[in-house]
C-alpha positions as CSV (number, residue, x, y, z in Angstrom):
1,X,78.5,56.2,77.9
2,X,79.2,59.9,79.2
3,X,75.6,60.1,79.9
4,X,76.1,57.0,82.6
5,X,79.0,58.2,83.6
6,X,77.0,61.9,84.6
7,X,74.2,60.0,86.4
8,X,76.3,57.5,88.3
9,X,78.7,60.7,89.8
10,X,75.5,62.7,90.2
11,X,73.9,59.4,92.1
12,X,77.6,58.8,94.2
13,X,77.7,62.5,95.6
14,X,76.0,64.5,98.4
15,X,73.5,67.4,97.4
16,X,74.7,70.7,97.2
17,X,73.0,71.9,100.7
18,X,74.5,68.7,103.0
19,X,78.5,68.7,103.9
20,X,80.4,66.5,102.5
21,X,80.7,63.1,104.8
22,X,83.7,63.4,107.5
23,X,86.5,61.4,107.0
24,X,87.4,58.4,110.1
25,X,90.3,60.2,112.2
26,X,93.2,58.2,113.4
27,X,93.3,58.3,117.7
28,X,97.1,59.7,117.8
29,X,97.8,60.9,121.2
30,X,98.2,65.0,121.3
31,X,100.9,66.5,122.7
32,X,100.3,68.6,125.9
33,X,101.2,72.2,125.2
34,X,104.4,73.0,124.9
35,X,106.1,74.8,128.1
36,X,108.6,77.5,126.5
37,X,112.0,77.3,128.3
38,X,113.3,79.6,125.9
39,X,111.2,81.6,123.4
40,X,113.8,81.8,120.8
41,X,114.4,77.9,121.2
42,X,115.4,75.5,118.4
43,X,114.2,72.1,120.0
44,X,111.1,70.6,121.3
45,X,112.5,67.8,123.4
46,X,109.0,65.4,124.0
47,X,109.2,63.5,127.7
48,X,107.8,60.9,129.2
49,X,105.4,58.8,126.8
50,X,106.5,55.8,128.7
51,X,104.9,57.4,131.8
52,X,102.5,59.3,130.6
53,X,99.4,58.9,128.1
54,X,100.1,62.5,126.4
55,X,104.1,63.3,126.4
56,X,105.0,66.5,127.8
57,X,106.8,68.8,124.9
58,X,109.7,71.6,126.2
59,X,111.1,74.1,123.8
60,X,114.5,74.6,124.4
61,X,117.7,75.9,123.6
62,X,120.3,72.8,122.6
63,X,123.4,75.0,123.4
64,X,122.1,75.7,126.9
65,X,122.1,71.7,126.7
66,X,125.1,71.1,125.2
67,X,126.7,73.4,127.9
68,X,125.5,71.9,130.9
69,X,125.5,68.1,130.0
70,X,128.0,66.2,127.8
71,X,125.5,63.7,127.3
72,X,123.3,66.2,125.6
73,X,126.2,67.7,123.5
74,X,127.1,64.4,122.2
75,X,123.8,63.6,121.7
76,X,122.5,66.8,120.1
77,X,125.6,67.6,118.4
78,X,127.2,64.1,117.5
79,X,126.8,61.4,114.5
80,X,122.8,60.7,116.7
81,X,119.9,59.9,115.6
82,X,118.8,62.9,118.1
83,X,121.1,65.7,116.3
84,X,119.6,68.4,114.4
85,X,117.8,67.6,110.6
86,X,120.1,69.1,108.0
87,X,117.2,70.3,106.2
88,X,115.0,70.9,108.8
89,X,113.2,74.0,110.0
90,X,112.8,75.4,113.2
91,X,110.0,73.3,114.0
92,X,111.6,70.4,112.7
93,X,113.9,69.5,115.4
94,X,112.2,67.3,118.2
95,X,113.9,64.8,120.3
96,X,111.5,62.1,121.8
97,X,113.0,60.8,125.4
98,X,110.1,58.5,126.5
99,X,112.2,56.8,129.1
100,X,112.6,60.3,131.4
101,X,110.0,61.6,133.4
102,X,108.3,64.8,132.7
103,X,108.6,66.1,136.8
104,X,112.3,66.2,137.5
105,X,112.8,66.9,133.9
106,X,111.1,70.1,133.6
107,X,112.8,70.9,137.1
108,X,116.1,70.1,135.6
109,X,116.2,72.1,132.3
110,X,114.6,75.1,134.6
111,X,118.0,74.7,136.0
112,X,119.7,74.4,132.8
113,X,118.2,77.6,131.5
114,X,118.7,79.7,134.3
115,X,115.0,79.8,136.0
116,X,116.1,79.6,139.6
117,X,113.1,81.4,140.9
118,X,111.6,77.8,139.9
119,X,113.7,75.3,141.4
120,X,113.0,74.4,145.1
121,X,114.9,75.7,148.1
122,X,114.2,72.1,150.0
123,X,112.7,68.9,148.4
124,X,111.9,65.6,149.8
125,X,113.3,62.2,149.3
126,X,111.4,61.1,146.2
127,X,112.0,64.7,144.4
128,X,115.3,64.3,144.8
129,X,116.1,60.8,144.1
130,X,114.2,61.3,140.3
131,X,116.3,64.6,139.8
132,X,119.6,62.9,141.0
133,X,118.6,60.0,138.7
134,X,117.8,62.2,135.6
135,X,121.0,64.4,136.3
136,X,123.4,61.3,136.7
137,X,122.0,59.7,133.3
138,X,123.1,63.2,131.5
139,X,126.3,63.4,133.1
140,X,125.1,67.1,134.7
141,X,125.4,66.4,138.4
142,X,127.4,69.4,139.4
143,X,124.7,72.0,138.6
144,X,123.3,71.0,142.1
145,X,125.6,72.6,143.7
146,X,123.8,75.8,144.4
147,X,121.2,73.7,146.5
148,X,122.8,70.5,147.2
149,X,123.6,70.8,151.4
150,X,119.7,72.1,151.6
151,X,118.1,69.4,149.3
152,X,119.8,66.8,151.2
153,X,118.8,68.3,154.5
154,X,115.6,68.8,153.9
155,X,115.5,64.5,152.0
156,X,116.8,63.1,155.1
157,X,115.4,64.9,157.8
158,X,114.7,62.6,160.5
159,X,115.5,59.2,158.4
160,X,119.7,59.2,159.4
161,X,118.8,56.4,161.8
162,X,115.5,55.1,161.6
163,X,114.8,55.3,157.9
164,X,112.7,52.5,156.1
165,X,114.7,49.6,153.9
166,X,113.0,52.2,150.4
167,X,114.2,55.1,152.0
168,X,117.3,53.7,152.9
169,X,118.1,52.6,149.7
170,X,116.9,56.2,148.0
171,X,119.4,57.8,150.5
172,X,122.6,55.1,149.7
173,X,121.9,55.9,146.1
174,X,121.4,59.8,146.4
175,X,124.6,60.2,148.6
176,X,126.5,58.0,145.9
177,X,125.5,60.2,143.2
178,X,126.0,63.4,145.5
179,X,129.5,62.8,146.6
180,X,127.7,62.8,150.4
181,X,130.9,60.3,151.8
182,X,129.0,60.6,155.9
183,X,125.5,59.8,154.6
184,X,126.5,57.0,152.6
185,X,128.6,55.9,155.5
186,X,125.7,55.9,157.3
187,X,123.0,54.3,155.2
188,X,125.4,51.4,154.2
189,X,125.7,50.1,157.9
190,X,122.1,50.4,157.9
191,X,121.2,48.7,154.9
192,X,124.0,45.9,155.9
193,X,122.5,45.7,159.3
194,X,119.2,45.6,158.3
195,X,118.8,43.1,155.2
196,X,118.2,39.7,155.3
197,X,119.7,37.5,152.3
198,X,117.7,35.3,149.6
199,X,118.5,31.5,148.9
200,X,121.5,32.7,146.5
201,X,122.8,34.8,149.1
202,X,122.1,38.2,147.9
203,X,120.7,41.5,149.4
204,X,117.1,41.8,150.2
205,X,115.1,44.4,152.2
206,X,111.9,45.0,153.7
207,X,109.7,47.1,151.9
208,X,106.2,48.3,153.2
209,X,103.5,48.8,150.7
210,X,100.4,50.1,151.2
211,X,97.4,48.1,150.1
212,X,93.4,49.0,151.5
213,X,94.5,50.9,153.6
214,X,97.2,49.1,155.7
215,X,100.4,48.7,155.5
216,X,101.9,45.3,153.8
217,X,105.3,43.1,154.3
218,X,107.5,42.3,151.2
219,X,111.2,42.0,150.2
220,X,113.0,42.9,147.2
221,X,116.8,42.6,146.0
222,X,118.9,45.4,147.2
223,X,120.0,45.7,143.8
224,X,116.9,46.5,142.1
225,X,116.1,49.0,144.4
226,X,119.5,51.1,144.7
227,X,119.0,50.9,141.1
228,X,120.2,52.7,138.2
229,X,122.9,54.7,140.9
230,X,124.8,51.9,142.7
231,X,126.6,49.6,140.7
232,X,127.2,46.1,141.4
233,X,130.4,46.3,143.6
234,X,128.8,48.5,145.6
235,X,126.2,45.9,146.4
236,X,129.2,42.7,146.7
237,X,131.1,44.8,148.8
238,X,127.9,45.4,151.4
239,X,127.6,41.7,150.5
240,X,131.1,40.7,151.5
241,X,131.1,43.2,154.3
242,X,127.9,41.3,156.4
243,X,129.8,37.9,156.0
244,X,133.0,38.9,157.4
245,X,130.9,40.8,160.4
246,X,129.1,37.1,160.6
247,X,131.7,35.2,160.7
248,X,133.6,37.3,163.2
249,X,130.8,37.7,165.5
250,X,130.6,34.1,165.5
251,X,133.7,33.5,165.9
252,X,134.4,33.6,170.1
253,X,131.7,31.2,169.9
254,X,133.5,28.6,167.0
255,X,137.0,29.0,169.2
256,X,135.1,27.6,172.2
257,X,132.9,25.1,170.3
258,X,136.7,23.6,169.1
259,X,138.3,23.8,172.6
260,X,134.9,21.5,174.3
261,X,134.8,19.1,171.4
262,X,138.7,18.7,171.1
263,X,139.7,18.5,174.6
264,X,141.5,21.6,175.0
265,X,139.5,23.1,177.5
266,X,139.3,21.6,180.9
267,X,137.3,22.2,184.0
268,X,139.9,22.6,186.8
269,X,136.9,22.0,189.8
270,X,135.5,19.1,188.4
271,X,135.1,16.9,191.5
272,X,137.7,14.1,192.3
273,X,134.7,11.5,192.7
274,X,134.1,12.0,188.8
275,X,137.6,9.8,188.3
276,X,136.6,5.8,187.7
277,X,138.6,3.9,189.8
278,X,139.5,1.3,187.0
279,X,140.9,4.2,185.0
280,X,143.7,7.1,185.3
281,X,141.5,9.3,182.9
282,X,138.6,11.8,183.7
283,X,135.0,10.9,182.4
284,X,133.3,14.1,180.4
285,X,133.5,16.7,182.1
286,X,130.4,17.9,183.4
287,X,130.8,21.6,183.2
288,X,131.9,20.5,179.2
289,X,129.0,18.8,178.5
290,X,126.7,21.2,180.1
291,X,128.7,24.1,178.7
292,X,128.6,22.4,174.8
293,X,124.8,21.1,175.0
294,X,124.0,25.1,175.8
295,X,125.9,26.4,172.6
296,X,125.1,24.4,170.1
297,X,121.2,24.8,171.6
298,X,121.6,28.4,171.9
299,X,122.5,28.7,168.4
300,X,120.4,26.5,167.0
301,X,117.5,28.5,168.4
302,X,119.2,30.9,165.8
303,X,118.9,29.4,163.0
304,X,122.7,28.6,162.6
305,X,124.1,24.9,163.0
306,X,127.5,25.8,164.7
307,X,128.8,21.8,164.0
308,X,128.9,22.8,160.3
309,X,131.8,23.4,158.6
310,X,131.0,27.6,158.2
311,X,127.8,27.9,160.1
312,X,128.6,31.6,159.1
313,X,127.0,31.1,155.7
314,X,123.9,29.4,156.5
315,X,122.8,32.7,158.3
316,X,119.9,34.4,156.3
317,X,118.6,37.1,158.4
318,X,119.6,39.9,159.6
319,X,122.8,41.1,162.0
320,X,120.6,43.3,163.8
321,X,118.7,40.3,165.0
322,X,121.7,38.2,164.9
323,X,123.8,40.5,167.1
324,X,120.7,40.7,170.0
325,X,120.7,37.3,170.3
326,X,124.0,36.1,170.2
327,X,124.7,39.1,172.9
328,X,121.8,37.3,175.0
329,X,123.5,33.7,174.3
330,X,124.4,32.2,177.7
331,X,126.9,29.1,178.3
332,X,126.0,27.1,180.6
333,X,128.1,25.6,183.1
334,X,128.8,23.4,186.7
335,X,126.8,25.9,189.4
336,X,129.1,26.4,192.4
337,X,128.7,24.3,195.6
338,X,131.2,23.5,198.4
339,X,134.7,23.9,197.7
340,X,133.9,24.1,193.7
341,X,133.9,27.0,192.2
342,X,132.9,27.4,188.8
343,X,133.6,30.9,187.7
344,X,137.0,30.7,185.8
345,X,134.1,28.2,183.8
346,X,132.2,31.3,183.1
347,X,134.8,33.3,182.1
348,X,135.3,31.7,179.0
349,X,133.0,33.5,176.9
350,X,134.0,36.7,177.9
351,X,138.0,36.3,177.7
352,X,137.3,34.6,173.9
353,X,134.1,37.6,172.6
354,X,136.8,40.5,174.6
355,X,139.4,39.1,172.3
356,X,137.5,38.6,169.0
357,X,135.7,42.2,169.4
358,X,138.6,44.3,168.5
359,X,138.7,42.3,164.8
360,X,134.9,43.8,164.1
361,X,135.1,46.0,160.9
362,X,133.0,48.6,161.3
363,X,130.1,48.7,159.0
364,X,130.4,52.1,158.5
365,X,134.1,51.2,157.0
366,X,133.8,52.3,152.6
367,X,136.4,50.6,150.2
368,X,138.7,52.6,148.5
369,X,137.3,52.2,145.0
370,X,133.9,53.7,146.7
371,X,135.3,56.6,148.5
372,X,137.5,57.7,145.9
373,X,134.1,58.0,143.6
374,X,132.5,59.6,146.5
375,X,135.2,62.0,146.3
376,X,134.8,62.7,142.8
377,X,131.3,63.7,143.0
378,X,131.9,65.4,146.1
379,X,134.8,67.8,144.0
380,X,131.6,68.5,140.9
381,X,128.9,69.7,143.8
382,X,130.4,71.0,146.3
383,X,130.1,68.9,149.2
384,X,133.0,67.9,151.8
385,X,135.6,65.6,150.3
386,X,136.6,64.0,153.5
């Protein structure tokens, strides 16, 4: 039986001269290597797998952390699953944050550690808006304020007034995270001027994508792209905020509908021969019937019913479009001949849009909850409060 056993072991391995057979290796992605932060660090922090095939690994120190983000403190040095092993080693501490990317996060914990000479003087839009991103999600916002007047410079240069509906949105959200109070001003009368709303009457804008070479038309919910910064009463105020301009706008336009159809207006030249001898009453007044056919037409031609009950709300596009056209809208009335003069007739639209222009809320107008948060972040980095 030992004899078997000898010549089956002798029969199952290799010769003394070949190597042993290699074993099947399991594909486990590799790590890049690591980029030392601090050399006497305690904590590999590994970023980005969600982004990246290979995550990038940082060794750092977790009180530097701790120090400059609350987030981090509570996470490194609460009851988390992220806090250091109890019977760990050195080596042993590594916190996996697949979610973050490994760009602005590298730039952020340069800043965290000290390594100025690596963090940018200036930095366009997209830089920024990641760092801002990853530096609101750790609560650390205020160690921008070194750099934060040149960053923003520099990330809107040129886009104040003619910036894209994405760069629009980066700015809103940057300056809402920054404490910037004028360029959030700014790019929420934009963004309200310039969207268009969906079928369930939220926020959309225009995005251009690129695609072989030319440049493509799509829209997307305001929302989604202001987010994770803005919050949703950010976005229903803007929301709230284009109605009431609507409905103001519109409303010169309502006033006059009401006085034609409900015989409050009257045309004081409308010739004596228009008056039926078998009645003491006026037929329809010409200059009203001309002057009602005209607005509803005009309007129509916009997309807005003005007989509805709040043609306001069946408005879908945007008040940049809306407010060129209405401002083009002409009433039409009686021309002049004779001894009739129709201009008082005219003068309707004016005296009604003079009186109604001085109820416009500015679009640059921010709620109170908004600006005091504005405010807020403007006291952690620096920027003017007011």
């Amino acid at each position: 039986m030992e004899d078997q056993d000898a010549v089956k072991a002798t029969q199952d391995s290799p010769p003394a001269d070949e190597p042993a057979p290699k074993q099947a290796r399991l594909e486990t992605p590799e790590p890049k290597p690591t980029t030392v932060l601090d050399e006497h660090g305690d904590l590999r922090l590994w970023v980005g797998a969600d982004h990246a095939k290979d995550p990038s690994t940082y060794l750092v120190c977790s009180r530097t952390l701790a120090r400059s983000s609350l987030v981090l403190k509570k996470m490194l040095f609460g009851s988390f699953a992220e806090s250091r092993p109890r019977d760990g080693g050195q080596d042993d501490w590594v916190v996996q944050l697949p979610d973050d990317e490994p760009a602005p996060m590298q730039l952020m914990l340069n800043i965290f550690h000290g390594h100025f000479a690596k963090v940018p003087g200036t930095m366009d839009l997209d830089t920024l808006h990641a760092l801002v991103v990853l530096l609101d999600k750790y609560d650390a916002i205020s160690v921008t304020r070194p750099w934060v007047q040149a960053w923003l410079q520099s990330a809107k240069s040129g886009k104040d007034s003619n910036a894209t509906g994405r760069d629009s949105s980066k700015l809103l959200s940057v300056a809402w995270a920054l404490g910037d109070l004028r360029l959030f001003s700014t790019m929420q009368s934009r963004l309200i001027e310039i969207c268009d709303v969906d079928e369930d009457g939220r926020l959309i804008v225009e995005l251009l994508v690129s695609e072989v070479g030319e440049d493509k038309s799509c829209w997307s919910l305001l929302a989604e792209e202001t987010a994770p910064l803005i919050p949703p009463n950010v976005i229903d105020y803007m929301t709230a905020a284009r109605a009431q301009w609507i409905s103001t706008k519109l409303q010169p336009y309502l006033t006059i509908y009401q006085e034609l159809t409900q015989g409050k207006w009257k045309c004081k030249r409308e010739p004596a021969q228009f008056v039926t001898s078998s009645s003491s009453t006026s037929p329809p007044s010409h200059c009203k019937a001309i002057a009602l056919g005209s607005l509803v037409r005009g309007f129509l031609k916009m997309g807005i019913n003005i007989t509805d009950q709040d043609p306001a709300s069946s408005y879908r596009e945007s008040l940049a479009a809306l407010g060129s056209r209405v401002d083009a809208l002409e009433i039409l009335v009686m021309p002049n001949g004779g001894n009739y003069n129709h201009n008082d007739c005219r003068k309707m639209e004016a005296t009604q849009v003079r009186q109604w222009a001085r109820m416009l809320v500015p679009l640059e107008t921010i709620g109170d909850d908004c600006r005091a948060r504005l405010e807020a972040q403007a006291t952690k980095t620096g920027l003017p409060s007011k």
